[in-house]
LOTORVEX-899535 format. One record per residue: residue number from 1; residue in three letters; chain; z, x, y of N, C-alpha, C in turn. Coordinates in pm, whole numbers. Each point is the difference from the previous one (the first is absolute). Layout:
N
> nr:rest:kette:n_pz:n_px:n_py:ca_pz:ca_px:ca_py:c_pz:c_px:c_py
> NUM:ALA:A:Z:X:Y:Z:X:Y:Z:X:Y
...
//
This chain:
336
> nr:rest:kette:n_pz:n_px:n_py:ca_pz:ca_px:ca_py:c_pz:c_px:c_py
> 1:UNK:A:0:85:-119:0:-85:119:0:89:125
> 2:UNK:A:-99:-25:70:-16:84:144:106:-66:101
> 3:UNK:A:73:76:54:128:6:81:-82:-16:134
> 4:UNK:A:67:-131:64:-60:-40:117:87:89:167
> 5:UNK:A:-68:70:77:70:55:55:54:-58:115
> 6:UNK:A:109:32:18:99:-107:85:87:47:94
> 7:UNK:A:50:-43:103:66:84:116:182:-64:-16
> 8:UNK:A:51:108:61:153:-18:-1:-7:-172:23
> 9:UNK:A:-69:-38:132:34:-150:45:-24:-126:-124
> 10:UNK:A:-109:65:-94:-60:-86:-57:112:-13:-93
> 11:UNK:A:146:50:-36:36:-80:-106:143:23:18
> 12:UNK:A:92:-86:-93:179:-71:52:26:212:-17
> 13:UNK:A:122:-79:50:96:111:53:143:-49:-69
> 14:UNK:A:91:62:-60:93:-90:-55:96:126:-13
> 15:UNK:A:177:-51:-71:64:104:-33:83:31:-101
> 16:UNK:A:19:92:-54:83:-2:-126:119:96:60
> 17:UNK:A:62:-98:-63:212:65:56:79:-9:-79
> 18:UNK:A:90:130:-70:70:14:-59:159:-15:46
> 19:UNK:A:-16:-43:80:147:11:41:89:113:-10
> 20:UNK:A:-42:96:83:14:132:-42:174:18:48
> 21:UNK:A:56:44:-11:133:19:-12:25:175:-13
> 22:UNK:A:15:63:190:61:103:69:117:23:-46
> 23:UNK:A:-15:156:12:118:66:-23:100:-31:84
> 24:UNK:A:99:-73:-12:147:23:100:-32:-194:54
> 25:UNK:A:-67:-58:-96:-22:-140:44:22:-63:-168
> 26:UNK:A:31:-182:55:-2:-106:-128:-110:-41:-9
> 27:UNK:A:-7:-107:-100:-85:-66:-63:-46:-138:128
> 28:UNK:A:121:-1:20:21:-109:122:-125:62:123
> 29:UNK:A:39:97:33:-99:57:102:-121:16:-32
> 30:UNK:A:0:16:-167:-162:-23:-16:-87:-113:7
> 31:UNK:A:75:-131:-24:-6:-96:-1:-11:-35:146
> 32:UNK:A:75:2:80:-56:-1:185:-57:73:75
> 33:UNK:A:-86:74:-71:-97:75:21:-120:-38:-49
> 34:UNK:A:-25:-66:-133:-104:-13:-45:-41:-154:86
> 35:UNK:A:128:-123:22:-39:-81:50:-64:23:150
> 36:UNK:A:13:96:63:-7:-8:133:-154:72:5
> 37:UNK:A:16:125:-100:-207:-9:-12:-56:-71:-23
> 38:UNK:A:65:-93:-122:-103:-141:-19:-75:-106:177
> 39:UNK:A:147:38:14:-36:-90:122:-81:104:98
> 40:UNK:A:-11:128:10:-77:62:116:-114:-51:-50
> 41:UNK:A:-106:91:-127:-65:-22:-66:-60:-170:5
> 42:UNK:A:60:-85:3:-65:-109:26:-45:-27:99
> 43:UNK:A:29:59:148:-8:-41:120:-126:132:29
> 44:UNK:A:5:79:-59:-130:102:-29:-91:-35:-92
> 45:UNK:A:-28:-94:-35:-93:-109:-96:-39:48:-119
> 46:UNK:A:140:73:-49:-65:46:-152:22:-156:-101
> 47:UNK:A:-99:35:-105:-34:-135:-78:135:-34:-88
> 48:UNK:A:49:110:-130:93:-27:-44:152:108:11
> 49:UNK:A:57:-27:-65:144:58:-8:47:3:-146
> 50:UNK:A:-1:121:-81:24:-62:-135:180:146:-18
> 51:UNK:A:61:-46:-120:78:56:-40:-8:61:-115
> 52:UNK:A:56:102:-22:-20:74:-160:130:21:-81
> 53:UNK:A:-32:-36:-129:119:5:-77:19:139:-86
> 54:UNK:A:133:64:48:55:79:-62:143:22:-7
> 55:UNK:A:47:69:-122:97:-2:-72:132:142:13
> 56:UNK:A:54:-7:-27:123:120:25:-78:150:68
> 57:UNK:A:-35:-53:120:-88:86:91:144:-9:128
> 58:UNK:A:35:158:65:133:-62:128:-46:-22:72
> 59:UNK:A:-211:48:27:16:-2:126:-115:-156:-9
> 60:UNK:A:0:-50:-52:-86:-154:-25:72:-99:10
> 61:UNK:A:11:-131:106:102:-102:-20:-66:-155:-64
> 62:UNK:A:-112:15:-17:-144:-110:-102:92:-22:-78
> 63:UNK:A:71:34:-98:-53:-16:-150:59:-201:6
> 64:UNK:A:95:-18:61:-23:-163:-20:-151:-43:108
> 65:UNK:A:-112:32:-39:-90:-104:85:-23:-109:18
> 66:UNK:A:3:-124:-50:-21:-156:21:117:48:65
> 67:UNK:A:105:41:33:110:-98:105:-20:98:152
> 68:UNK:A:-51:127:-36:-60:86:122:-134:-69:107
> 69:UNK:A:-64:-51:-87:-119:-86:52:44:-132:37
> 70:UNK:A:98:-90:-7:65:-115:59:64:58:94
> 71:UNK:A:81:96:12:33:56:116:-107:30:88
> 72:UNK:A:-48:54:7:-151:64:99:-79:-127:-19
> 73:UNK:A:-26:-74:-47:-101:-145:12:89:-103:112
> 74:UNK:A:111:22:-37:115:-102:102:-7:43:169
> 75:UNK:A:0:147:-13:-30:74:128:-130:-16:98
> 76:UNK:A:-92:-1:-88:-164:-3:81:-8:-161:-16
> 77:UNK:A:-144:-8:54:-54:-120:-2:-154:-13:-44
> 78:UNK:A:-80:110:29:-125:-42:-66:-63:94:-108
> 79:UNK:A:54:176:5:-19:84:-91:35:-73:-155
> 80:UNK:A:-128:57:-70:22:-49:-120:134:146:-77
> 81:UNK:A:31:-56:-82:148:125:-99:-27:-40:-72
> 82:UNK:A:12:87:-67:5:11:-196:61:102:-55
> 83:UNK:A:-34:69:-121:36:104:-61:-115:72:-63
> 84:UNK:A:15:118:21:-77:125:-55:66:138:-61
> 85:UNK:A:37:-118:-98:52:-93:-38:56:-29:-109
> 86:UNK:A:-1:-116:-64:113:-46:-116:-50:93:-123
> 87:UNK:A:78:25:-52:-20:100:-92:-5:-100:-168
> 88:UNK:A:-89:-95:-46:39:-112:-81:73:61:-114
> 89:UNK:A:-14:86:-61:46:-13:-128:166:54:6
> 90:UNK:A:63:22:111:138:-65:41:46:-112:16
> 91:UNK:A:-95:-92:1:44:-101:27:-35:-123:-130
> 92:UNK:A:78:-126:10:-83:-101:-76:-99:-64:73
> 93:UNK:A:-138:-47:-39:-91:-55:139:52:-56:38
> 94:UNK:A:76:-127:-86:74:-105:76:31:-4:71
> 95:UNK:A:99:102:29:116:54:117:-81:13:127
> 96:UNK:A:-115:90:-30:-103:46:121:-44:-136:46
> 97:UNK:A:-47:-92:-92:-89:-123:43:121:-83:77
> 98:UNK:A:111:-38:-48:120:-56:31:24:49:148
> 99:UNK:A:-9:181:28:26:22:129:-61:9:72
> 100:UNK:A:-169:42:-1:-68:-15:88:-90:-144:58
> 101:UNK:A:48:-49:-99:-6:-158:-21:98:-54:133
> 102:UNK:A:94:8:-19:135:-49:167:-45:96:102
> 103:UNK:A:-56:109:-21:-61:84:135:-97:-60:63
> 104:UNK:A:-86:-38:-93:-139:-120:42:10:-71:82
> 105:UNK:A:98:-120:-62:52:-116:42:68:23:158
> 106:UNK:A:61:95:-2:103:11:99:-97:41:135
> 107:UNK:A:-89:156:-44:-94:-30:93:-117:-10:-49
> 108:UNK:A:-87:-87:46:-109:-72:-28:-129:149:18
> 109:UNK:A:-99:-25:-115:-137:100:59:73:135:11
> 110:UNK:A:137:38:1:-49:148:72:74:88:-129
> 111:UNK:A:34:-26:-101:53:126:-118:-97:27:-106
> 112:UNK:A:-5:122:7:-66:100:-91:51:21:-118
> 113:UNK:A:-66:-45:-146:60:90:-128:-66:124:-67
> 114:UNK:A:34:105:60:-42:133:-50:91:27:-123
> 115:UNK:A:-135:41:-158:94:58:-77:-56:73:-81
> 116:UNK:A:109:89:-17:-28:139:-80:73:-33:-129
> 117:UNK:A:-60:162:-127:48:-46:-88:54:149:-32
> 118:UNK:A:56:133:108:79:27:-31:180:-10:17
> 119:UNK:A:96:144:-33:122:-122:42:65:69:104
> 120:UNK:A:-93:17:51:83:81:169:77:76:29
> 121:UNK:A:80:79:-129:92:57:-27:-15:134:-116
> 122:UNK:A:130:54:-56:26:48:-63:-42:-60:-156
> 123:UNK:A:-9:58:-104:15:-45:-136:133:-69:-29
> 124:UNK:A:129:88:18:141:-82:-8:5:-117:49
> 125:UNK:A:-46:-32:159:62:-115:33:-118:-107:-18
> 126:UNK:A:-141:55:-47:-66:-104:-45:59:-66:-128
> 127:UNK:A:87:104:-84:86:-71:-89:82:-82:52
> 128:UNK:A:52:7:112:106:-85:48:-31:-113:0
> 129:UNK:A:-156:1:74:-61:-93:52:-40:-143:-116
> 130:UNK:A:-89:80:-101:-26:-37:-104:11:-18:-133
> 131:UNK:A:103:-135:-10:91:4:-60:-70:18:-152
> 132:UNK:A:-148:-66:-40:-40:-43:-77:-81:141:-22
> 133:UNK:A:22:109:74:-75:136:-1:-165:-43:-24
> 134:UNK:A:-39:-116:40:-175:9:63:-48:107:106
> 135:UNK:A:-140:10:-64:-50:75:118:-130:34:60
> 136:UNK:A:-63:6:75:-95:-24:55:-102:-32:-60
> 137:UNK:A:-26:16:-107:-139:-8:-113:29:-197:20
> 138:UNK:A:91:-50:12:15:-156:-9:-59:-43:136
> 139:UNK:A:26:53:75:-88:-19:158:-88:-139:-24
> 140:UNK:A:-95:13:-58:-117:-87:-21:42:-142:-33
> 141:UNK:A:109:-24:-87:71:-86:-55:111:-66:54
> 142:UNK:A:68:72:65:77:-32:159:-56:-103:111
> 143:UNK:A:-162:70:-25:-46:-36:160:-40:-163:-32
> 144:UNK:A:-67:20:-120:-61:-147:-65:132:-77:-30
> 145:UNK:A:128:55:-16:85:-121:-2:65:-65:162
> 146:UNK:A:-19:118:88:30:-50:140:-113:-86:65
> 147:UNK:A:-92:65:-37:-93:-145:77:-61:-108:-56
> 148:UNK:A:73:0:-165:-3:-102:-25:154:-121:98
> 149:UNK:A:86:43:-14:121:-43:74:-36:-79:162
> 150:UNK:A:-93:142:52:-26:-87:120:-138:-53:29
> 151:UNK:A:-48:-28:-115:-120:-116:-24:62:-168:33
> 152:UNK:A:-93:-68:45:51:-150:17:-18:-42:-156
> 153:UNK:A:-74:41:-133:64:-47:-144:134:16:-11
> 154:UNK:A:29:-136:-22:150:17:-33:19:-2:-152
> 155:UNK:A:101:104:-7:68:67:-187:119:-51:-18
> 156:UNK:A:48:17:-116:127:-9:-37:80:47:109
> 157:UNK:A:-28:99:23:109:84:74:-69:-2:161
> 158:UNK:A:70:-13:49:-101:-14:172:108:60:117
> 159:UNK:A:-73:53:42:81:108:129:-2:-115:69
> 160:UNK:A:114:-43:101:11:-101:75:119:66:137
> 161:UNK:A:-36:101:144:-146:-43:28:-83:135:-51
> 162:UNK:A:-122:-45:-6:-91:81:-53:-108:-51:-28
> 163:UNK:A:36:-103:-134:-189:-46:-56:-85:-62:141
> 164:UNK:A:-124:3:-5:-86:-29:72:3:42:124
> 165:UNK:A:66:79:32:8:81:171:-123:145:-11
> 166:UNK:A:-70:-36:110:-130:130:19:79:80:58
> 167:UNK:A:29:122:-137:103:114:72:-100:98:-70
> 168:UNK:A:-63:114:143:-99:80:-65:44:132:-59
> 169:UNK:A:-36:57:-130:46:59:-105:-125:125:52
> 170:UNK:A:74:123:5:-62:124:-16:11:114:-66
> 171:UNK:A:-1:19:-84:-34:119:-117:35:134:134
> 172:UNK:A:123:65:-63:16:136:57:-24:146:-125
> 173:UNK:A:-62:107:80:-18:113:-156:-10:126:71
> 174:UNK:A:21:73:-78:-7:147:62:-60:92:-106
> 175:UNK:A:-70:-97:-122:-129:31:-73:-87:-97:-51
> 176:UNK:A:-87:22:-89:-80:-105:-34:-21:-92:-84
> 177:UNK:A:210:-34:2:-21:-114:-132:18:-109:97
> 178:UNK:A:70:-9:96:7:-134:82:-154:-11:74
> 179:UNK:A:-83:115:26:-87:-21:31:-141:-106:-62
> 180:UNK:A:7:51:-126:-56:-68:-115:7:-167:-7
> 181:UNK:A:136:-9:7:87:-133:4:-58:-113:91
> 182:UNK:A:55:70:114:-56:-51:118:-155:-30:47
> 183:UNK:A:-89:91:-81:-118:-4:23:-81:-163:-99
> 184:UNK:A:98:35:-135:-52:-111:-64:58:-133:-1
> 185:UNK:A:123:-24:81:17:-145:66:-21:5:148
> 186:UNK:A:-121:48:23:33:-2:146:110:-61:130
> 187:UNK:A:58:94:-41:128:-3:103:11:140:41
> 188:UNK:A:39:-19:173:-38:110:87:116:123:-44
> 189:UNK:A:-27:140:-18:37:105:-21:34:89:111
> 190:UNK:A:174:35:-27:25:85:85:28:155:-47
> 191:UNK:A:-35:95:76:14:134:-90:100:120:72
> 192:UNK:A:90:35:-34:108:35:11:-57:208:56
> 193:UNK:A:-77:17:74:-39:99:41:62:110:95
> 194:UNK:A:144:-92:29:108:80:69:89:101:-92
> 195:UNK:A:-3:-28:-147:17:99:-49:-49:22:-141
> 196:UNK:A:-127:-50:-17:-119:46:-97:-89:51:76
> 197:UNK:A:-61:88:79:-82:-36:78:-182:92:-91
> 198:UNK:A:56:71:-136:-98:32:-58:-82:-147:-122
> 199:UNK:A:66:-65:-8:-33:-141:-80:-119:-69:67
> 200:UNK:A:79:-21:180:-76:-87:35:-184:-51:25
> 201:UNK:A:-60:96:-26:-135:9:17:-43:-66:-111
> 202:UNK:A:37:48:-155:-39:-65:-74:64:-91:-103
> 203:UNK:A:140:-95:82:61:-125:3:-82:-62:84
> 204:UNK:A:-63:6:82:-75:-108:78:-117:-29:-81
> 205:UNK:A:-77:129:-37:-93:3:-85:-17:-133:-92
> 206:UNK:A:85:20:-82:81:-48:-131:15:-161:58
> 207:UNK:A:60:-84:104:8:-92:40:-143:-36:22
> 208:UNK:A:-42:68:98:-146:-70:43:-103:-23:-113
> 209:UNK:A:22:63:-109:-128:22:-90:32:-74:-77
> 210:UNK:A:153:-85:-44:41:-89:-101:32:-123:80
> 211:UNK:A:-78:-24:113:83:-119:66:-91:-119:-42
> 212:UNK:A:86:-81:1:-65:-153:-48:56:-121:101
> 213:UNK:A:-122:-68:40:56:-84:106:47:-102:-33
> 214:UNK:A:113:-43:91:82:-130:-55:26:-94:88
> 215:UNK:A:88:-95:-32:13:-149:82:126:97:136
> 216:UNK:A:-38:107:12:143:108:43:-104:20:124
> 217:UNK:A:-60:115:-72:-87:112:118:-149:-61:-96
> 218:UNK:A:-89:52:67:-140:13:14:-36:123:-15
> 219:UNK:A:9:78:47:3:148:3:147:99:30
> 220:UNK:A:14:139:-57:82:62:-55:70:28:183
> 221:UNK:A:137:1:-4:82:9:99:71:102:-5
> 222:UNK:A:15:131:72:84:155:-31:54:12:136
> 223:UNK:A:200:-8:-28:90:57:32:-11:120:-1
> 224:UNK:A:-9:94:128:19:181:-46:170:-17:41
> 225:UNK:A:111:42:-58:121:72:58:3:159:22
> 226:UNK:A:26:27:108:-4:133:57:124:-17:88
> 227:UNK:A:6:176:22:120:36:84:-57:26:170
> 228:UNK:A:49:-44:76:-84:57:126:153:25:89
> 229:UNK:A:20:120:51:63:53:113:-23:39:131
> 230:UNK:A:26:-98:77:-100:25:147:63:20:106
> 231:UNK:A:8:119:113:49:-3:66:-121:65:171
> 232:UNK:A:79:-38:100:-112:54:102:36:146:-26
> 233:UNK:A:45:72:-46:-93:151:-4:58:24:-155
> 234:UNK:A:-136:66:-56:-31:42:-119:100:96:-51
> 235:UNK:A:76:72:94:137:111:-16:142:-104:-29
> 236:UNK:A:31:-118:54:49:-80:-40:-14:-61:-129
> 237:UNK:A:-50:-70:12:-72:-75:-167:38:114:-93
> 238:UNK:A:-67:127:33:36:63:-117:140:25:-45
> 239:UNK:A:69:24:111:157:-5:-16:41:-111:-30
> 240:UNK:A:-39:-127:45:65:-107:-73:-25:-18:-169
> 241:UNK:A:-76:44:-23:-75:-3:-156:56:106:-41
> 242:UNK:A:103:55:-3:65:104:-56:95:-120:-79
> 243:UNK:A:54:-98:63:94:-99:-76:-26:-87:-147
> 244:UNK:A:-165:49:1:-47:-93:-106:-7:156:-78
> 245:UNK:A:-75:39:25:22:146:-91:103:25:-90
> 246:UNK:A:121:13:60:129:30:-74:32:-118:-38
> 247:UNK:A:-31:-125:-20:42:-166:-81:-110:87:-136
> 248:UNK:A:-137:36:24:-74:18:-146:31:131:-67
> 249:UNK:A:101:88:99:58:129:-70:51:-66:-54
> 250:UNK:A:168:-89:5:70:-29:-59:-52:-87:-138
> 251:UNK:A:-73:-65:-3:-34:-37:-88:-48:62:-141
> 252:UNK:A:-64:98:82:-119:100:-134:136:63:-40
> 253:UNK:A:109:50:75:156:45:-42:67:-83:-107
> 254:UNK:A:-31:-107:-4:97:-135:-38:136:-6:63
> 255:UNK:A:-12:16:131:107:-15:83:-12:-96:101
> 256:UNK:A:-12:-117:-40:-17:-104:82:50:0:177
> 257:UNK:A:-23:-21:76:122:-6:96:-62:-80:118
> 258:UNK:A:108:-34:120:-35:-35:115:-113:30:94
> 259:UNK:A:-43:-50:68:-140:51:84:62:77:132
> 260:UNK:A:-42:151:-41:66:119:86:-77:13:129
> 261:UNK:A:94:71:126:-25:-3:114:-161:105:-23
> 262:UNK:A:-88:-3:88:-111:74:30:66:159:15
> 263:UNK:A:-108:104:-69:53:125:18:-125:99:60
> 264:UNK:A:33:94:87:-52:68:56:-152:73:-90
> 265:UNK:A:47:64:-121:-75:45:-71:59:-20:-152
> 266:UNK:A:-81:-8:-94:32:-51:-164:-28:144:-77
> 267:UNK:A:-41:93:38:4:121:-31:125:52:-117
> 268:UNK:A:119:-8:105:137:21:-73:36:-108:-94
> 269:UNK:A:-23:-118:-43:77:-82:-54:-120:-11:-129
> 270:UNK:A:-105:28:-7:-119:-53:-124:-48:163:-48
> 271:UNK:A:-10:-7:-130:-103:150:-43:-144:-87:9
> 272:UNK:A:-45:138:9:-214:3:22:-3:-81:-144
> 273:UNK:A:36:-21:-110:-31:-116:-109:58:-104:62
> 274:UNK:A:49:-40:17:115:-162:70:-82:-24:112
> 275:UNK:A:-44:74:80:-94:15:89:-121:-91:-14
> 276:UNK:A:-76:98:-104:-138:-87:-91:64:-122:-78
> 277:UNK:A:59:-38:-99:60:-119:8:-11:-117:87
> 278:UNK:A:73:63:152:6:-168:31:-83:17:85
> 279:UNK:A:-109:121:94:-101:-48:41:-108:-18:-65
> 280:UNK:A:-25:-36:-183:-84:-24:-30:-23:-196:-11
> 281:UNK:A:158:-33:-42:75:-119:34:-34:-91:111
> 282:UNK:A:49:86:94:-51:-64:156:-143:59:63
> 283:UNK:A:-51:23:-60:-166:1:51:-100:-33:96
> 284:UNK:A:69:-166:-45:-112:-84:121:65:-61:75
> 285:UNK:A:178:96:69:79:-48:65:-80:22:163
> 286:UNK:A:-17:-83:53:-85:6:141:168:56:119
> 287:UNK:A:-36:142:61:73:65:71:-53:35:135
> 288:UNK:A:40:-96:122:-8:108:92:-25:-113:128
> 289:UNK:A:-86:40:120:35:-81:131:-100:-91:-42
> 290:UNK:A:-34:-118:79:-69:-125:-24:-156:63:-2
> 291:UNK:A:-50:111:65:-178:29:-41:3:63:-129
> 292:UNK:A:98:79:-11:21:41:-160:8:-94:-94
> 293:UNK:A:120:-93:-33:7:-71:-56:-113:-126:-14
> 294:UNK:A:-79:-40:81:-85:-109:9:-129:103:-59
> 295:UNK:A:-16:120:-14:-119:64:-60:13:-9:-178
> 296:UNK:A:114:19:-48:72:6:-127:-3:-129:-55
> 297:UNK:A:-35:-81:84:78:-152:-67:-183:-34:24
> 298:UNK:A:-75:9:82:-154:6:-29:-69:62:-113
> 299:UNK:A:40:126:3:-100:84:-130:88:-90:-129
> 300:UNK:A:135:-36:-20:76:-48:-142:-80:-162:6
> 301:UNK:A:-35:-65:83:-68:-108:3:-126:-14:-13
> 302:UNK:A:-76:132:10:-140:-3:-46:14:33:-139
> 303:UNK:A:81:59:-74:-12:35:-101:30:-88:-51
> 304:UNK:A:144:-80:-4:23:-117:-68:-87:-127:21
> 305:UNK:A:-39:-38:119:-26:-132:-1:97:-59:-11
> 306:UNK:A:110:-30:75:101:-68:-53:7:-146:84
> 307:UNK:A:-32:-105:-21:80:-83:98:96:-47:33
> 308:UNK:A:118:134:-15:143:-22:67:66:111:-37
> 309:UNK:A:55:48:115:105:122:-6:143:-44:17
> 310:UNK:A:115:8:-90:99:-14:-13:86:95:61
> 311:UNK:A:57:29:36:41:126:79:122:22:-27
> 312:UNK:A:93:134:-61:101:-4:-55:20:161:160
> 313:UNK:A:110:-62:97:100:135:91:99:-26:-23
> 314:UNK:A:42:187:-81:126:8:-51:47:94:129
> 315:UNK:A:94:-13:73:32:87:125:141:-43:12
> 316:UNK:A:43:96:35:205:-13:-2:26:-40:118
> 317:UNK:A:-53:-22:132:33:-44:133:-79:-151:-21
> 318:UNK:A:94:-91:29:-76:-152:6:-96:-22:118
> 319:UNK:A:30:24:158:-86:-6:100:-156:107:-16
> 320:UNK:A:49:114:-71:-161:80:-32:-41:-93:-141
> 321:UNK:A:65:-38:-99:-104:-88:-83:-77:-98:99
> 322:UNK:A:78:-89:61:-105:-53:105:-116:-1:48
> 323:UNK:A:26:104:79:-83:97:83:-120:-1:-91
> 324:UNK:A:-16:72:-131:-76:14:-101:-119:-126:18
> 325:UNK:A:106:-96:-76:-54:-149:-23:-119:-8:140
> 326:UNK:A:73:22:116:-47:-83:139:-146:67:36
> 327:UNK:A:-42:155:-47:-93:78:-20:-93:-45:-77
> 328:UNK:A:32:-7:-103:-81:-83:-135:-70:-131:49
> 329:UNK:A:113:-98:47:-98:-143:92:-107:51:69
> 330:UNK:A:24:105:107:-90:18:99:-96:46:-49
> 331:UNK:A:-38:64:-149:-91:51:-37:-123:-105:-54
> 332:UNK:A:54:-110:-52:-72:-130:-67:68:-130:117
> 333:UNK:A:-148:-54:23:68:-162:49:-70:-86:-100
> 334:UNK:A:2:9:-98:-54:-73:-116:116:-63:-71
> 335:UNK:A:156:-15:29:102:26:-65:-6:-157:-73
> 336:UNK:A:-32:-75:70:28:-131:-26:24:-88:-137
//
């Protein structure tokens, strides 16, 4: 399929938020922080607002999402929220259909069901999680029992609220089995490129070439998630992006932790392997002042074709995440 070429304006603008949770801060503060971008972000006309679920992470405050997204849906008024998202095979569909089912209801048209089928976590606490020790290979079987739930056929068993509510379902992956998935019920695909970012070329592939049109989409719909750090000078940004750096040190460490203040230079704290590691990780993390950054987010959009950039800023100062966001609008007025 020949990739139609398209300009920043030409397509949504949206955001993915972890509820990142600073060193020497609560969960609470992540939580009035994330509501109050929701609300900038809306008034900067980005399209959606979604949440991501993860698990015995310190510096992540997601991992309950349906009640993170009633919070932030209660806050705004026209941004659509969801999750990017529910991780199903933690869950029973029911439960999912049951909750995003009263999210529906409560607000009308504007919630998103993003879902993945890994478990956001560790192996241990996916044990925690899963009591019945399932695991992602059931994905497929999950999904067909959740939308059967929120189909208007009514079953034995019926999500109530839930059955018959148009709550739109999006396939999340960060390879090419959700891609596959997604391609052959056509339902729109989001691709997790903020920290796969070697997958993504040929996960889209993989979607577009298996897509089948449905009573859904017509033609194949691609979520890119990416990292973008933007600040008015490119010497900034880069220092602020020192904070995400050391969140994917800690990780490749298995040392989970809080989202650390910005550091001068990463020299001292990473070896030249840890180094390659997580800048192979963060790749197509877009760094630097708004002509920089709006060149990065052009060439990743000619390549993808994407019609929609999800945008994941991880930054330890709440007024410079902002800032970020408010750069990003000005780059696309397509946000709508």
């Amino acid at each position: 399929m020949k990739l139609i070429m398209k300009k920043l304006t030409d397509i949504r603008l949206s955001v993915l938020d972890l509820a990142p949770i600073t060193e020497g801060s609560q969960a609470s503060d992540a939580f009035r922080n994330s509501l109050d971008l929701a609300r900038h972000v809306e008034q900067l006309g980005f399209h959606r607002y979604w949440v991501a679920e993860h698990h015995n992470m310190p510096g992540i405050a997601s991992s309950a999402t349906a009640v993170l997204i009633g919070h932030i849906a209660s806050g705004t008024t026209t941004i659509r929220v969801g999750s990017g998202g529910i991780m199903l095979p933690n869950h029973a569909p029911l439960v999912v259909a049951e909750q995003f089912g009263t999210l529906e209801t409560l607000y009308p048209n504007r919630i998103d069901l993003g879902l993945g089928r890994a478990p956001g976590t560790d192996q241990l606490t996916a044990q925690a999680l899963r009591r019945d020790g399932q695991s992602g290979e059931v994905f497929p079987q999950l999904l067909e029992e959740l939308r059967s739930y929120l189909s208007s056929e009514q079953g034995q068993v019926r999500a109530i609220p839930g059955e018959g509510l148009n709550i739109p379902i999006y396939l999340l992956g960060s390879s090419g089995f959700s891609a596959r998935l997604a391609g052959l019920l056509g339902l729109p695909f989001a691709f997790a490129s903020h920290f796969s970012p070697e997958n993504t070329l040929p996960a889209l592939k993989i979607y577009r070439d298996s897509f089948q049109p449905s009573e859904i989409l017509a033609e194949p719909y691609v979520i890119v998630g990416l990292n973008v750090i933007a600040a008015d000078e490119d010497e900034k940004a880069h220092f602020l992006a020192t904070s995400q750096q050391q969140a994917f040190l800690s990780l490749i460490r298995r040392t989970p932790s809080t989202l650390k203040p910005p550091v001068q230079s990463m020299e001292q704290i990473w070896t030249p392997y840890e180094k390659m590691i997580v800048d192979k990780q963060l790749q197509t993390t877009m760094i630097g002042s708004p002509n920089t950054v709006k060149e990065k987010l052009q060439a990743f959009l000619d390549e993808t074709g994407a019609d929609e950039f999800m945008i994941n800023t991880h930054i330890y100062d709440h007024n410079d995440r902002l800032r970020s966001y408010e750069i990003v609008s000005e780059l696309g007025s397509g946000n709508h």
